[in-house]
C-alpha positions in Angstrom: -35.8 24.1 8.8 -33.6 25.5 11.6 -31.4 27.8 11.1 -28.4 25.7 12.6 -29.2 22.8 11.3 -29.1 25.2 7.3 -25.9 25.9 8.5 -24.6 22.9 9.4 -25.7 21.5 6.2 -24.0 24.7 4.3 -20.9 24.0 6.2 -20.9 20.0 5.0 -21.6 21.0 1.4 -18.4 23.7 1.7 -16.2 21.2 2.9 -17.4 18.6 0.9 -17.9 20.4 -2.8 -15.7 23.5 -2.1 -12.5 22.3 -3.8 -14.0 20.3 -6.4 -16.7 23.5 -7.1 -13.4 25.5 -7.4 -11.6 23.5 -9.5 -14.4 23.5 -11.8 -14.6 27.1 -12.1 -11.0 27.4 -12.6 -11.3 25.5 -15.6 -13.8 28.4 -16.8 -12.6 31.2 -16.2 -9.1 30.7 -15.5 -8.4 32.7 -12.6 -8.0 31.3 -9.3 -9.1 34.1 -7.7 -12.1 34.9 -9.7 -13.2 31.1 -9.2 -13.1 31.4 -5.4 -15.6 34.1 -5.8 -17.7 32.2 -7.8 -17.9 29.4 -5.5 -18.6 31.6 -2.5 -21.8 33.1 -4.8 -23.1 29.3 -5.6 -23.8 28.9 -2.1 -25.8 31.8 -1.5 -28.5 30.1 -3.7 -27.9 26.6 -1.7 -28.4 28.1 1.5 -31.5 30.6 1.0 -33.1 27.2 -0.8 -32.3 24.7 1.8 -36.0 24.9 3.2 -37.2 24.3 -0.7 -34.8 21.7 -1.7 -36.9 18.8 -2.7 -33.8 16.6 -4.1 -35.0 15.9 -7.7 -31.5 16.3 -7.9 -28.3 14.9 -5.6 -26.4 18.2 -3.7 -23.8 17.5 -5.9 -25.3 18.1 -9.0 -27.2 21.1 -8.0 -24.0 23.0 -6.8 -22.3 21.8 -10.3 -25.2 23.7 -12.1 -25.1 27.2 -10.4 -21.5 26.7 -11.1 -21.7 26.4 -14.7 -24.2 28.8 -14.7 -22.3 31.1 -12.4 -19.6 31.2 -14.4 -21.5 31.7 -17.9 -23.0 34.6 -16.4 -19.5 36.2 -15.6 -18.3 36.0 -19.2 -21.7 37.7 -20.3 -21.0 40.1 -17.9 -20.3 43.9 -17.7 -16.9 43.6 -15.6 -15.7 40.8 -17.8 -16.8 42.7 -21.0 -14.9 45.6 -20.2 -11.8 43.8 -18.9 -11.8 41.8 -22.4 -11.8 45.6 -24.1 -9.4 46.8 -22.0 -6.8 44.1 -23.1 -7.4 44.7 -26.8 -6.9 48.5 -26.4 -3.6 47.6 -24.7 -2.3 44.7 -27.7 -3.6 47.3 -29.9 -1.7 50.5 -28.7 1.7 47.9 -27.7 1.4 47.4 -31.3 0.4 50.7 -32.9 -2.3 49.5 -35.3 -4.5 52.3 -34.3 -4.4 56.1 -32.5 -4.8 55.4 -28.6 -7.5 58.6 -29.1 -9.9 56.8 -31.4 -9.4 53.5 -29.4 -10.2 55.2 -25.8 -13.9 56.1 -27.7 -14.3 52.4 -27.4 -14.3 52.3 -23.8 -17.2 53.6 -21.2 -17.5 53.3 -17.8 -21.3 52.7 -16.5 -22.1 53.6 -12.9 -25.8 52.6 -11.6 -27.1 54.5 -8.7 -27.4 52.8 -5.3 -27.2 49.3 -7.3 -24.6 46.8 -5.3 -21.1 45.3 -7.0 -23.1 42.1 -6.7 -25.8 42.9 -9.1 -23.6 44.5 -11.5 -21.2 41.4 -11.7 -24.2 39.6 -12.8 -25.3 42.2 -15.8 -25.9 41.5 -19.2 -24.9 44.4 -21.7 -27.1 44.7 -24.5 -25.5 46.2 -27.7 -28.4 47.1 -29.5 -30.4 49.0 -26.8 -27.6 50.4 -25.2 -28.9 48.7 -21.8 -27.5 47.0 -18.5 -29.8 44.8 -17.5 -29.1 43.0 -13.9 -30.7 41.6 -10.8 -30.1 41.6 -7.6 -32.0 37.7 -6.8 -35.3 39.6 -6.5 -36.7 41.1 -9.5 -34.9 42.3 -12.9 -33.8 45.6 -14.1 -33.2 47.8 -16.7 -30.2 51.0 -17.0 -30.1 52.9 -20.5 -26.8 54.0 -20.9 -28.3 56.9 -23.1 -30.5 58.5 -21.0 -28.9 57.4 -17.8 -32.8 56.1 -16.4 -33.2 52.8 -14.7 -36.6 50.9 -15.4 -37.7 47.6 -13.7 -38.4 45.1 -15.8 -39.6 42.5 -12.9 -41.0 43.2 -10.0 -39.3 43.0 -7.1 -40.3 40.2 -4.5 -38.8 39.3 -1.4 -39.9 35.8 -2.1 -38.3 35.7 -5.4 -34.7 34.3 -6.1 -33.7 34.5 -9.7 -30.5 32.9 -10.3 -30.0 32.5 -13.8 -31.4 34.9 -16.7 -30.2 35.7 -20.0 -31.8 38.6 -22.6 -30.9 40.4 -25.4 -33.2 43.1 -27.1 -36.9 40.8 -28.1 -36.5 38.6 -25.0 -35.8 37.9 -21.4 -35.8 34.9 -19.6 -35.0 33.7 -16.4 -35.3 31.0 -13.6 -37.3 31.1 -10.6 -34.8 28.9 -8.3 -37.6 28.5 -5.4 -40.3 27.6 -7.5 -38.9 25.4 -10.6 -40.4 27.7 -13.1 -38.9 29.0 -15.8 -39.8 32.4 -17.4 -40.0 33.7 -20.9 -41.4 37.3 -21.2 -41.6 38.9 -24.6 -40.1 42.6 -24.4 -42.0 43.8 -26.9 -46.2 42.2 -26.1 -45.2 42.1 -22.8 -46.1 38.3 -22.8 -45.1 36.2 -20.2 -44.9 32.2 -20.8 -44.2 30.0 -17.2 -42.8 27.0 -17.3 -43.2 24.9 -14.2 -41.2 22.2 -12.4 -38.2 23.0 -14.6 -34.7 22.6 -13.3 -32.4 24.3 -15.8 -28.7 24.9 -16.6 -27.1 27.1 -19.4 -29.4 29.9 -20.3 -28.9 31.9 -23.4 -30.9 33.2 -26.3 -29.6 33.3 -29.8 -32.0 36.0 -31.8 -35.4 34.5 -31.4 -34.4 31.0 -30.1 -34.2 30.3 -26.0 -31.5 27.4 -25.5 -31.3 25.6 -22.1 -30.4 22.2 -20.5 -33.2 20.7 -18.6 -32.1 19.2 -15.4 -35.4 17.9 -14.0 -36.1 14.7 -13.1 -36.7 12.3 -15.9 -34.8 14.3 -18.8 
């Protein structure tokens, strides 16, 4: 596809979906600020995939399910994490149930080396590894908090645009937006499992279990 005629398209979609995509974000995450950012980061996905879109789905419904999914991944993430902490510390302290000393312990502030804002918004903070684990759309990483070491997890590909992804200590799983496959890789064998021709909305795990809504054609 031409690169003007991708933008014209991206330009339609914006004008066409932007408020509504908004709106729906604001009902989220009530911010209005926070949900014009998500909205801009849904249609990075829509434009990279404009030469892959195959319209098992209407434009509509695609940019509603990055949306969702956009704005799940910003309450399981880092920034949001730490922003919910920082407003119990202060109802704590503004009503003296504890010392402010032992309450600061509770609060850590994790910079990754020559990792963009971008990737860390998306992070997933594992409690019982002590692990940031984000993406940056092409492969999947890994920062110990201990030891201060990042490991990749998945490979890095040029090709590759992971979207969605959720993990906790046993599991990680995540969607391969320009393929329709979803994968399930077992942290601990190393296993992967590939699901193909999946479309897929609202990723999580819960201990051993992998929840999702499955948006392809005929489900």
């Amino acid at each position: 596809m031409e690169k003007l005629e991708k933008d014209r398209l991206l330009v339609n979609a914006m004008e066409e979906y932007g408020h509504y995509l908004t709106r729906l974000a604001y009902a989220f995450v009530k911010n209005e600020g926070k949900a014009e950012d998500i909205v801009q980061e849904v249609f990075i996905p829509y434009y990279i995939n404009l030469d892959t879109f195959e319209g098992r789905s209407s434009v509509k419904t695609y940019l509603y399910r990055i949306t969702v999914n956009e704005c799940r991944n910003y309450f399981r993430s880092w920034p949001y994490r730490k922003m919910e902490l920082c407003n119990l510390v202060n109802n704590l302290l503004a009503h003296k149930q504890t010392p402010e000393e032992e309450l600061l312990q509770n609060l850590m502030d994790v910079t990754i080396p020559d990792s963009p804002y971008a990737s860390l918004v998306r992070s997933i903070y594992v409690d019982e590894t002590k692990e940031m684990i984000y993406t940056d759309w092409n492969g999947i990483y890994s920062y110990s908090v201990d030891t201060n070491t990042k490991e990749i997890l998945i490979d890095p590909n040029e090709e590759s645009r992971i979207h969605l992804f959720t993990v906790n200590e046993n599991w990680l799983a995540w969607e391969e937006i320009t393929t329709s496959t979803l994968n399930i890789l077992n942290r601990n064998s190393h296993e992967l499992l590939e699901i193909p021709n999946i479309t897929i909305a609202d990723l999580r795990l819960q201990d051993n279990t992998l929840i999702y809504m499955n948006f392809s054609e005929g489900n």
